[in-house]
C-alpha positions in Angstrom: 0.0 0.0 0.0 1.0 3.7 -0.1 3.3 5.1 2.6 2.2 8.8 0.9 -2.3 7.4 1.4 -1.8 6.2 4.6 -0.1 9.0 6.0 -2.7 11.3 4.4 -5.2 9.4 6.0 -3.9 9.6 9.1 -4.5 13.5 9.1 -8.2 14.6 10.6 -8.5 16.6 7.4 -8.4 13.0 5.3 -9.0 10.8 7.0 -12.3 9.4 5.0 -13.0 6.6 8.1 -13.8 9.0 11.1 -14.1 12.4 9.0 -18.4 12.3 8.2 -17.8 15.9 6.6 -14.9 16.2 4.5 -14.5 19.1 2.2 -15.1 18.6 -1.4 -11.6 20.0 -2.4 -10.2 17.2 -0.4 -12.1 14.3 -2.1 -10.8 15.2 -4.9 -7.6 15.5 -4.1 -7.8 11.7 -2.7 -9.2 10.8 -5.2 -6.3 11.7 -7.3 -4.3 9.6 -5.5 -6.3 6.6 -5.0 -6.1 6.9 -8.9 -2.5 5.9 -8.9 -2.7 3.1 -6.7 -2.9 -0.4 -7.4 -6.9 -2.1 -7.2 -6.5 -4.8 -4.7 -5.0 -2.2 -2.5 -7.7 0.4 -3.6 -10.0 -2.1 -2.3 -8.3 -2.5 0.9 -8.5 1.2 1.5 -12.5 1.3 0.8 -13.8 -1.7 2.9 -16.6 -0.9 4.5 -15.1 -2.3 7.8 -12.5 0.1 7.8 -14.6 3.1 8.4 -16.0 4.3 12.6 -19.5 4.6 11.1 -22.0 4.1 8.1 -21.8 8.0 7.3 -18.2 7.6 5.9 -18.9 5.3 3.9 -20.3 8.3 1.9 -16.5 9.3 1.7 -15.6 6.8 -0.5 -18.7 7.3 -3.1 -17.6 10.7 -3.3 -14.1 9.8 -4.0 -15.1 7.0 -6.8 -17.4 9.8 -7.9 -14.5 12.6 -8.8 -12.6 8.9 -10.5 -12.4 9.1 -14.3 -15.0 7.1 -15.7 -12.5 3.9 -16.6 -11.9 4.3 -12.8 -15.6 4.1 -11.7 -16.2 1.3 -13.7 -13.1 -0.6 -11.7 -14.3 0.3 -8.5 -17.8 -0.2 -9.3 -18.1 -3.5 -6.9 -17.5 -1.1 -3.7 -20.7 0.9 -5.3 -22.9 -2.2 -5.2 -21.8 -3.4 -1.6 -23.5 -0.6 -0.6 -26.9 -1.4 -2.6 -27.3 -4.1 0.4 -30.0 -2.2 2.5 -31.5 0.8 0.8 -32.0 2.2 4.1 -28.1 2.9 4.3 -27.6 6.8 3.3 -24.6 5.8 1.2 -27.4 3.5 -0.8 -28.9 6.1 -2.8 -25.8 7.9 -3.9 -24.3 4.7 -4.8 -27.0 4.1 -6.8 -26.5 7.6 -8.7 -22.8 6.9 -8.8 -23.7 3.7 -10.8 -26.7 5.0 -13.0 -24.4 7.4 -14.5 -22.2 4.9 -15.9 -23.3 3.1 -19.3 -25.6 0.1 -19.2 -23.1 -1.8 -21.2 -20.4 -1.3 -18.5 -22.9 -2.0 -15.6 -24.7 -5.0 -16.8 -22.2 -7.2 -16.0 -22.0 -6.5 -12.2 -25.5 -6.3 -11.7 -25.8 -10.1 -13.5 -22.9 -10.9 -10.8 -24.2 -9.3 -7.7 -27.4 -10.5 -8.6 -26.3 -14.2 -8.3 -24.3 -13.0 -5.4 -27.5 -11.5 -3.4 -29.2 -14.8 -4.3 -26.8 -17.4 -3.4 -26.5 -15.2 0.0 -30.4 -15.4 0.1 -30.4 -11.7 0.7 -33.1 -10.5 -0.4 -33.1 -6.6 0.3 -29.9 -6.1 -2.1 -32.1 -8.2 -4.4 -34.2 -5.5 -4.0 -31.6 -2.9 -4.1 -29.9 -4.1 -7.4 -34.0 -3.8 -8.6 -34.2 -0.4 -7.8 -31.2 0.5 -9.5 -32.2 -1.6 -12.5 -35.1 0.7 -12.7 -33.6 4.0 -12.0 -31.6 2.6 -15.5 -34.2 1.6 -17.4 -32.9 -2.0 -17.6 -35.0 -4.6 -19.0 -34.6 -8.5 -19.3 -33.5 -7.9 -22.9 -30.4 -6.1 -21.6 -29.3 -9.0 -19.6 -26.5 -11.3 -20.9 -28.0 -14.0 -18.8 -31.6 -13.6 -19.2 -32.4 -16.3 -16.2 -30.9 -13.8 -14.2 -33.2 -11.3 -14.4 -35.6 -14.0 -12.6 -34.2 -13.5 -9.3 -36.1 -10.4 -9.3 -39.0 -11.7 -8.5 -37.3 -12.7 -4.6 -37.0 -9.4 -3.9 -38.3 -8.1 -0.7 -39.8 -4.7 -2.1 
């Protein structure tokens, strides 16, 4: 991992796990430099256990957010962790975070977290995933897998 990230992080002013309101200037400014890390160590960085509460896991949606788009579409399992309970705050700005992005480059993960939410048998990020696939306009003809888009119908809402 980087010696330069985790000494930012270990500034107030950074540190995304403890600090609910960081300033936009430095979001961007970490998200620069999470840019120029490697992704398994990006990954490490943005685990939801890391952080003191569920607020700052906003953090790290507003850091993928300022990403370049190749970048989002990397980091774009983080987004969906947080599609698990759409009570979450972080839920619904994930979810804009991911509707930006091009159906194309999100089908994929939402065939794969789909099967994911099912094999778990959780059925609210069933319903979270559904949600999303709404806000996008998805249909069963955009599915690679069109079985898949079955599992829909265990969603809890």
């Amino acid at each position: 991992m980087s010696q330069v990230i985790n000494k930012l992080l270990q500034e107030n002013r950074f540190n995304i796990y403890s600090n609910e309101k960081m300033r936009t200037e430095d979001i961007k400014f970490l998200a620069k430099k999470f840019c120029e890390t490697k992704k398994e160590d990006l990954k490490n960085y943005l685990s939801m256990d890391r952080a003191f509460s569920k607020m700052c896991w906003m953090n790290y949606v507003y850091i993928i957010k300022e990403m370049p788009y190749s970048k989002k579409i990397e980091e774009i399992d983080i987004l969906f962790e947080f599609l698990k309970d759409m009570n979450w705050p972080v839920a619904k700005e994930s979810m804009n975070v991911i509707a930006d992005l091009k159906k194309k480059d999100i089908i994929f993960s939402i065939e794969k977290f789909l099967i994911c939410a099912y094999e778990e048998k959780d059925y609210m990020w069933i319903s979270g995933i559904y949600v999303l696939s709404k806000q996008v306009g998805l249909s069963k003809d955009d599915f690679i897998n069109k079985d898949i888009f079955k599992i829909f119908q265990y969603r809890d809402f």
